[in-house]
MIVEX-822517 format. One line per 3 residues: their letters; for each residue x, y, z of C-alpha. Coordinates in steps of 0.25 Angstrom, whole numbers, plus 5000, padded with zeros to 4 digits. Example, Ala and Ser with C-alpha at 12.3 -4.5 7.8 and 13.67 -1.06 7.14 Angstrom:
as> 5049,4982,5031 | 5055,4996,5029
//
This chain:
xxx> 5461,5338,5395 | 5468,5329,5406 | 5458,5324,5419
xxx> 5467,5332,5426 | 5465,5345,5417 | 5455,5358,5422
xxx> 5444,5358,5416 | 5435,5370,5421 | 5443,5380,5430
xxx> 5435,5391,5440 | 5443,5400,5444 | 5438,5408,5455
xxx> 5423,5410,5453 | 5412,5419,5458 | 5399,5418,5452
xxx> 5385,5420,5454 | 5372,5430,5452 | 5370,5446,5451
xxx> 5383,5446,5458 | 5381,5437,5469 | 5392,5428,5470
xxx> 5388,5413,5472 | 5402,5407,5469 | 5414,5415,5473
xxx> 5429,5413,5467 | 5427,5398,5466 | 5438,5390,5459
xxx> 5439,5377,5454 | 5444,5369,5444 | 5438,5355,5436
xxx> 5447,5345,5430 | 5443,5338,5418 | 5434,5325,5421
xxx> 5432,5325,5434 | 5420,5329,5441 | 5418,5340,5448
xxx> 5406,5343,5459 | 5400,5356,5461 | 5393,5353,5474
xxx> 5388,5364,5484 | 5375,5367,5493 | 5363,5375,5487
xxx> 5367,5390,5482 | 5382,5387,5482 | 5384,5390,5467
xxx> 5386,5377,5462 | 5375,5379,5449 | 5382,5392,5449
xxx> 5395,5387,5446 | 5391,5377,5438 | 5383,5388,5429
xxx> 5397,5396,5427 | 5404,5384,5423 | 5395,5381,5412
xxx> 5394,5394,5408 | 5381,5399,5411 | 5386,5409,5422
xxx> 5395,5420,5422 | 5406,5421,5433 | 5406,5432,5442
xxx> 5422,5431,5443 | 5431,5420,5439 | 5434,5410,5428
xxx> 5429,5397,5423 | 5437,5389,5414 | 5434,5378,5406
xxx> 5443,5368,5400 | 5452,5379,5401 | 5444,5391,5394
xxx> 5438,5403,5401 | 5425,5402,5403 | 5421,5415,5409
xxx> 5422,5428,5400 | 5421,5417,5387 | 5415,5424,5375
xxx> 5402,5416,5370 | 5411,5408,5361 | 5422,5405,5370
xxx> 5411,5402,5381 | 5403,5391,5371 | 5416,5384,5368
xxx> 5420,5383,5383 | 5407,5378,5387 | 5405,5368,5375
xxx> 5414,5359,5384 | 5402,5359,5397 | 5390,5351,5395
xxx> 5380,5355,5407 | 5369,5346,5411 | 5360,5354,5421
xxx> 5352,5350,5433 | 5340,5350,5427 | 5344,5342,5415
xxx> 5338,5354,5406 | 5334,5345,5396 | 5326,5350,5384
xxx> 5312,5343,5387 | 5306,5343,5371 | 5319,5337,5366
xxx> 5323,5321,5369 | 5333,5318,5375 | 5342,5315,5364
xxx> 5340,5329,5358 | 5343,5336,5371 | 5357,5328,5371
xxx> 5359,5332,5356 | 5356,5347,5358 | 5370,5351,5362
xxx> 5377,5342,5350 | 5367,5350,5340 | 5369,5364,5346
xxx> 5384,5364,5348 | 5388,5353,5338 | 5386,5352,5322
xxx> 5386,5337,5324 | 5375,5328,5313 | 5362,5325,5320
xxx> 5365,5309,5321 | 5378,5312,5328 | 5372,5322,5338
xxx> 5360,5310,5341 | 5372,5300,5342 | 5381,5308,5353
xxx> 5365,5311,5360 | 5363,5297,5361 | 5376,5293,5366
xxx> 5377,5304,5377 | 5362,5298,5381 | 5369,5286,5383
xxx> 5381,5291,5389 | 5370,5294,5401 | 5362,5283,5398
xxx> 5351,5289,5392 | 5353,5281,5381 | 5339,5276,5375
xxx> 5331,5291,5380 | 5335,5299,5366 | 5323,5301,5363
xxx> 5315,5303,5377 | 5311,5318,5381 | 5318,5322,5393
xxx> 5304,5321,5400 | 5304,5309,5397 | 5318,5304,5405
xxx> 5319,5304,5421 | 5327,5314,5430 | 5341,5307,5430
xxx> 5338,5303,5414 | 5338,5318,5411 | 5350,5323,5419
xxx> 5357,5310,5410 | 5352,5317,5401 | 5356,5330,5401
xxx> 5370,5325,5406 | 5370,5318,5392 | 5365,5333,5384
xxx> 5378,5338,5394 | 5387,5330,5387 | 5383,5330,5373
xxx> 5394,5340,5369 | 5405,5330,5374 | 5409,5342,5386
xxx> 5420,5340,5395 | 5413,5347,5406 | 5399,5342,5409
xxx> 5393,5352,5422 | 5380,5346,5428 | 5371,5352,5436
xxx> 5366,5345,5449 | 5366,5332,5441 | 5359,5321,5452
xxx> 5347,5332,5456 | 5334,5329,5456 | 5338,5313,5454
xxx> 5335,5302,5464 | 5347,5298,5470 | 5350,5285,5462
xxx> 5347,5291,5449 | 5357,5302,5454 | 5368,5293,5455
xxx> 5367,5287,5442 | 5369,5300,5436 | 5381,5303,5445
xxx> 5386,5289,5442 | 5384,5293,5425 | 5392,5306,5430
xxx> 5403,5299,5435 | 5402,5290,5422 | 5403,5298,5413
xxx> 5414,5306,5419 | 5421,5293,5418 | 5419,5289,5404
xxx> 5420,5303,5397 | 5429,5310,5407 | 5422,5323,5405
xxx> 5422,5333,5418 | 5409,5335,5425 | 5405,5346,5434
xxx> 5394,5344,5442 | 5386,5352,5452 | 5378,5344,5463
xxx> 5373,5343,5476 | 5371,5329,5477 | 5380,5323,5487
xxx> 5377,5309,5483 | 5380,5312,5468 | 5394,5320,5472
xxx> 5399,5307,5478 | 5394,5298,5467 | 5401,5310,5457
xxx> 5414,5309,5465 | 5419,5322,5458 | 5427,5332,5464
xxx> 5418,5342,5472 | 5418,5357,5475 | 5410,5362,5484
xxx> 5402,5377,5483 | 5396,5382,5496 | 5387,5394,5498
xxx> 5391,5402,5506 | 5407,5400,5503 | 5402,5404,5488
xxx> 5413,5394,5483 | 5420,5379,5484 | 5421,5375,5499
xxx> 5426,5361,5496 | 5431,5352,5484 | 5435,5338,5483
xxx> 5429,5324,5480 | 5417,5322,5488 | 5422,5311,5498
xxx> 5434,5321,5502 | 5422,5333,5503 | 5413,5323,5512
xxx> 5425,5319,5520 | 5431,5330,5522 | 5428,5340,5536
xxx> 5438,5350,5535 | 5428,5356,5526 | 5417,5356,5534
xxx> 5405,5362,5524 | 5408,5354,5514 | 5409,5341,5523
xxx> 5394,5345,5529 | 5390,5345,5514 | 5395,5333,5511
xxx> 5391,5324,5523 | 5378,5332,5528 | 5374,5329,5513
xxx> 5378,5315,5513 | 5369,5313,5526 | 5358,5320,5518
xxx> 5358,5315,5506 | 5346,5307,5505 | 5339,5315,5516
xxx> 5332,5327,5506 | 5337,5342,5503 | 5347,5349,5515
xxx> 5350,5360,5520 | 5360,5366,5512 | 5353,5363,5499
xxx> 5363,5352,5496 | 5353,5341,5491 | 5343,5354,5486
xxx> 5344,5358,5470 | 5349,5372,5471 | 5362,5376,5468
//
Protein backbone atom coordinates (compact mmCIF):
# COMPACT_ATOMS: atom_id res chain seq x y z
CA UNK A 1 0.00 0.00 0.00
CA UNK A 2 1.23 3.35 -1.58
CA UNK A 3 1.37 6.81 1.06
CA UNK A 4 -1.15 7.89 -1.31
CA UNK A 5 -3.64 4.82 -0.91
CA UNK A 6 -7.00 4.85 1.53
CA UNK A 7 -6.58 3.39 4.19
CA UNK A 8 -9.78 3.58 6.46
CA UNK A 9 -12.91 5.00 4.65
CA UNK A 10 -16.16 6.38 6.60
CA UNK A 11 -18.76 6.65 4.73
CA UNK A 12 -21.50 8.56 5.85
CA UNK A 13 -21.69 7.84 9.61
CA UNK A 14 -24.34 8.22 12.31
CA UNK A 15 -23.52 6.84 15.50
CA UNK A 16 -24.42 7.13 19.15
CA UNK A 17 -26.41 5.79 22.31
CA UNK A 18 -30.25 4.19 22.89
CA UNK A 19 -30.85 5.95 19.67
CA UNK A 20 -29.59 9.27 20.21
CA UNK A 21 -27.41 10.27 17.55
CA UNK A 22 -24.05 11.87 18.52
CA UNK A 23 -22.33 11.91 15.07
CA UNK A 24 -24.46 12.26 11.98
CA UNK A 25 -23.56 11.12 8.25
CA UNK A 26 -19.96 11.99 8.73
CA UNK A 27 -17.42 11.05 5.89
CA UNK A 28 -14.06 10.96 5.83
CA UNK A 29 -11.20 9.15 4.40
CA UNK A 30 -7.48 8.34 5.90
CA UNK A 31 -4.51 7.85 3.67
CA UNK A 32 -1.92 5.39 4.66
CA UNK A 33 1.00 6.98 6.83
CA UNK A 34 -0.18 10.01 7.43
CA UNK A 35 -1.59 11.47 10.68
CA UNK A 36 -4.84 12.23 11.05
CA UNK A 37 -6.34 14.33 14.14
CA UNK A 38 -9.55 13.89 15.73
CA UNK A 39 -10.01 17.10 17.47
CA UNK A 40 -13.23 18.53 18.75
CA UNK A 41 -14.71 20.40 22.17
CA UNK A 42 -16.26 18.19 25.03
CA UNK A 43 -19.20 15.87 23.94
CA UNK A 44 -18.65 16.36 20.19
CA UNK A 45 -18.09 12.60 19.52
CA UNK A 46 -14.58 12.31 19.13
CA UNK A 47 -14.10 8.93 21.76
CA UNK A 48 -17.24 7.96 20.05
CA UNK A 49 -15.79 7.88 16.57
CA UNK A 50 -12.68 6.65 17.58
CA UNK A 51 -14.71 3.54 19.58
CA UNK A 52 -16.50 2.51 15.93
CA UNK A 53 -13.27 2.71 14.16
CA UNK A 54 -11.80 0.18 16.53
CA UNK A 55 -14.46 -1.85 16.50
CA UNK A 56 -15.96 -1.54 19.88
CA UNK A 57 -19.28 0.41 18.71
CA UNK A 58 -21.81 -0.52 16.28
CA UNK A 59 -22.79 2.29 13.70
CA UNK A 60 -26.24 3.37 13.67
CA UNK A 61 -26.01 3.93 9.70
CA UNK A 62 -22.99 3.83 7.50
CA UNK A 63 -19.93 2.14 6.67
CA UNK A 64 -16.39 1.73 8.09
CA UNK A 65 -13.76 0.49 5.87
CA UNK A 66 -10.54 -0.80 6.67
CA UNK A 67 -7.70 -1.33 4.32
CA UNK A 68 -10.44 -1.80 2.16
CA UNK A 69 -12.64 -4.41 4.05
CA UNK A 70 -15.99 -3.69 5.47
CA UNK A 71 -16.03 -3.44 8.86
CA UNK A 72 -19.60 -2.95 9.72
CA UNK A 73 -21.82 -6.16 9.45
CA UNK A 74 -18.40 -8.36 9.69
CA UNK A 75 -18.97 -11.65 11.08
CA UNK A 76 -16.68 -12.42 14.26
CA UNK A 77 -14.24 -13.94 11.97
CA UNK A 78 -13.99 -11.41 9.26
CA UNK A 79 -14.26 -8.54 12.27
CA UNK A 80 -11.00 -10.24 14.03
CA UNK A 81 -8.94 -10.30 10.85
CA UNK A 82 -9.83 -6.67 9.93
CA UNK A 83 -9.01 -5.49 13.38
CA UNK A 84 -5.83 -7.38 13.78
CA UNK A 85 -4.28 -4.51 11.68
CA UNK A 86 -5.33 -1.52 14.67
CA UNK A 87 -3.27 -1.46 17.70
CA UNK A 88 -5.07 1.03 20.34
CA UNK A 89 -3.39 2.43 23.11
CA UNK A 90 -6.03 4.26 25.35
CA UNK A 91 -6.11 7.32 27.40
CA UNK A 92 -5.50 5.73 30.41
CA UNK A 93 -2.70 3.66 29.37
CA UNK A 94 -4.78 0.41 30.75
CA UNK A 95 -2.00 -1.25 31.67
CA UNK A 96 -2.15 -4.62 33.60
CA UNK A 97 -0.82 -3.45 37.11
CA UNK A 98 0.36 -7.31 38.44
CA UNK A 99 2.28 -7.98 35.36
CA UNK A 100 5.78 -5.98 34.34
CA UNK A 101 6.09 -4.02 31.80
CA UNK A 102 7.58 -6.54 29.45
CA UNK A 103 4.87 -9.08 29.89
CA UNK A 104 2.03 -6.47 29.25
CA UNK A 105 4.05 -5.62 25.91
CA UNK A 106 4.17 -9.57 25.18
CA UNK A 107 0.61 -10.24 26.03
CA UNK A 108 -0.67 -9.60 22.35
CA UNK A 109 2.29 -11.63 20.70
CA UNK A 110 1.34 -14.68 23.14
CA UNK A 111 -2.67 -14.33 22.56
CA UNK A 112 -2.65 -13.65 18.76
CA UNK A 113 0.71 -15.27 17.75
CA UNK A 114 2.10 -19.01 18.05
CA UNK A 115 5.55 -17.35 18.20
CA UNK A 116 8.59 -19.21 20.95
CA UNK A 117 8.67 -17.41 24.11
CA UNK A 118 12.48 -16.04 23.60
CA UNK A 119 11.17 -14.49 20.41
CA UNK A 120 8.06 -12.97 21.87
CA UNK A 121 10.51 -11.31 24.90
CA UNK A 122 13.05 -10.23 22.00
CA UNK A 123 10.28 -8.27 19.74
CA UNK A 124 8.91 -6.91 23.68
CA UNK A 125 12.13 -5.73 24.25
CA UNK A 126 12.69 -3.99 21.22
CA UNK A 127 9.18 -2.30 21.04
CA UNK A 128 10.28 -0.97 24.63
CA UNK A 129 13.04 0.58 23.12
CA UNK A 130 11.50 1.61 20.12
CA UNK A 131 9.77 4.21 22.80
CA UNK A 132 12.64 4.36 24.94
CA UNK A 133 11.70 2.21 27.48
CA UNK A 134 14.42 0.36 27.10
CA UNK A 135 16.13 -0.81 30.59
CA UNK A 136 12.09 -0.87 32.39
CA UNK A 137 11.33 -4.74 31.43
CA UNK A 138 11.11 -5.76 34.42
CA UNK A 139 9.38 -2.64 36.33
CA UNK A 140 5.67 -2.99 37.52
CA UNK A 141 3.63 -0.22 35.75
CA UNK A 142 3.45 1.34 39.34
CA UNK A 143 6.55 1.58 39.21
CA UNK A 144 7.01 4.06 35.84
CA UNK A 145 5.71 7.75 35.64
CA UNK A 146 2.80 9.10 33.71
CA UNK A 147 4.48 9.92 30.43
CA UNK A 148 6.64 6.40 30.93
CA UNK A 149 3.34 4.51 30.94
CA UNK A 150 1.53 6.18 27.99
CA UNK A 151 5.17 4.90 26.26
CA UNK A 152 4.30 2.15 27.36
CA UNK A 153 1.12 1.27 26.25
CA UNK A 154 2.17 2.92 22.72
CA UNK A 155 4.73 0.07 22.67
CA UNK A 156 1.85 -2.89 23.79
CA UNK A 157 -0.20 -0.94 20.61
CA UNK A 158 2.30 -1.87 18.53
CA UNK A 159 3.38 -5.05 19.24
CA UNK A 160 1.47 -6.85 16.43
CA UNK A 161 3.37 -4.81 13.92
CA UNK A 162 -0.30 -2.85 12.92
CA UNK A 163 -0.51 -0.47 10.14
CA UNK A 164 -3.16 1.60 12.12
CA UNK A 165 -2.14 2.57 15.62
CA UNK A 166 -5.52 4.74 17.18
CA UNK A 167 -4.61 6.75 20.44
CA UNK A 168 -6.65 8.10 22.65
CA UNK A 169 -6.00 11.47 24.13
CA UNK A 170 -2.42 10.61 24.01
CA UNK A 171 -0.75 14.14 25.98
CA UNK A 172 -3.54 14.12 28.85
CA UNK A 173 -2.83 14.16 32.09
CA UNK A 174 1.03 14.93 31.23
CA UNK A 175 2.91 18.26 32.00
CA UNK A 176 3.47 20.09 29.03
CA UNK A 177 7.17 19.13 28.49
CA UNK A 178 6.73 15.72 28.89
CA UNK A 179 3.62 16.08 26.45
CA UNK A 180 5.86 17.04 23.74
CA UNK A 181 8.26 14.38 23.89
CA UNK A 182 5.49 12.04 23.31
CA UNK A 183 4.26 13.91 20.47
CA UNK A 184 7.78 14.57 19.26
CA UNK A 185 8.12 10.20 19.59
CA UNK A 186 4.65 10.25 17.54
CA UNK A 187 6.10 12.06 14.96
CA UNK A 188 9.19 9.71 14.98
CA UNK A 189 7.87 6.93 14.60
CA UNK A 190 5.60 7.80 12.11
CA UNK A 191 8.68 8.73 10.38
CA UNK A 192 10.68 5.59 10.67
CA UNK A 193 7.97 2.92 10.36
CA UNK A 194 5.53 4.71 8.20
CA UNK A 195 2.58 3.41 9.91
CA UNK A 196 -0.75 5.56 9.94
CA UNK A 197 -1.75 7.03 13.08
CA UNK A 198 -5.19 8.26 14.21
CA UNK A 199 -5.23 10.23 16.98
CA UNK A 200 -7.96 11.98 19.03
CA UNK A 201 -7.00 14.93 21.26
CA UNK A 202 -7.84 18.23 22.42
CA UNK A 203 -4.46 19.40 23.21
CA UNK A 204 -3.80 22.39 20.84
CA UNK A 205 -0.09 22.46 21.59
CA UNK A 206 0.33 18.84 20.79
CA UNK A 207 -1.91 19.19 17.25
CA UNK A 208 0.59 21.75 16.16
CA UNK A 209 3.82 19.69 17.35
CA UNK A 210 1.60 16.50 15.47
CA UNK A 211 1.24 18.66 12.36
CA UNK A 212 -1.36 15.82 11.05
CA UNK A 213 -4.03 16.67 8.99
CA UNK A 214 -7.10 17.65 11.30
CA UNK A 215 -10.99 17.24 11.36
CA UNK A 216 -12.75 18.91 13.21
CA UNK A 217 -16.22 17.53 15.13
CA UNK A 218 -18.59 20.12 16.78
CA UNK A 219 -21.57 19.60 19.05
CA UNK A 220 -24.13 20.94 18.08
CA UNK A 221 -23.35 20.54 13.94
CA UNK A 222 -23.11 16.47 15.17
CA UNK A 223 -20.25 16.31 12.32
CA UNK A 224 -16.90 17.71 10.72
CA UNK A 225 -17.13 21.53 10.69
CA UNK A 226 -13.53 21.98 9.35
CA UNK A 227 -10.55 19.94 7.99
CA UNK A 228 -7.04 20.86 7.10
CA UNK A 229 -3.59 21.08 8.69
CA UNK A 230 -3.57 23.12 11.80
CA UNK A 231 -1.71 26.26 10.51
CA UNK A 232 -4.38 26.52 7.60
CA UNK A 233 -7.33 25.88 10.41
CA UNK A 234 -5.70 28.60 12.78
CA UNK A 235 -5.36 31.01 10.04
CA UNK A 236 -8.30 30.62 8.36
CA UNK A 237 -11.55 33.06 9.15
CA UNK A 238 -14.02 32.09 6.66
CA UNK A 239 -14.77 29.46 9.10
CA UNK A 240 -15.39 31.23 11.85
CA UNK A 241 -16.04 28.42 14.88
CA UNK A 242 -13.22 26.69 14.10
CA UNK A 243 -10.92 29.84 13.88
CA UNK A 244 -12.36 30.79 17.66
CA UNK A 245 -11.24 27.22 18.54
CA UNK A 246 -8.13 27.51 17.31
CA UNK A 247 -6.97 30.96 18.48
CA UNK A 248 -9.10 31.36 21.82
CA UNK A 249 -7.28 28.21 22.49
CA UNK A 250 -3.97 29.08 21.64
CA UNK A 251 -4.45 32.32 23.96
CA UNK A 252 -5.56 29.89 26.73
CA UNK A 253 -3.44 27.46 26.48
CA UNK A 254 -1.38 27.58 29.68
CA UNK A 255 -4.18 29.50 31.50
CA UNK A 256 -6.25 26.19 32.97
CA UNK A 257 -9.56 24.53 31.76
CA UNK A 258 -12.34 26.79 29.41
CA UNK A 259 -15.15 27.12 28.53
CA UNK A 260 -15.86 24.77 26.03
CA UNK A 261 -14.18 21.93 27.58
CA UNK A 262 -11.47 22.10 25.22
CA UNK A 263 -8.52 21.84 27.69
CA UNK A 264 -11.14 19.36 29.99
CA UNK A 265 -10.72 15.38 29.61
CA UNK A 266 -14.30 14.55 28.48
CA UNK A 267 -14.86 13.80 25.02
Amino acid sequence: MTETETIIRVDRLTAGFNGTPVLKEVSFSVKAGEIFIILGGSGCGKSTLLRHLIGLQEPMDGHIHILGQELTGASESERRSILSHIGVAFQSGALFGSMTVLENIALPLEEFTSLPNAAIRWIAGSKLRLVGLGGCEDLLPAQLSGGMQKRAALARAMALDPKILCLDEPSAGLDPITAAQLDELIVHLSDVLGVTFVIVTHELASVFTLNGRVIMLDKQAKGIIAEGRPEELKNDRSNAAAWRFFNRSLKTATEGPIGTGLNGRNT
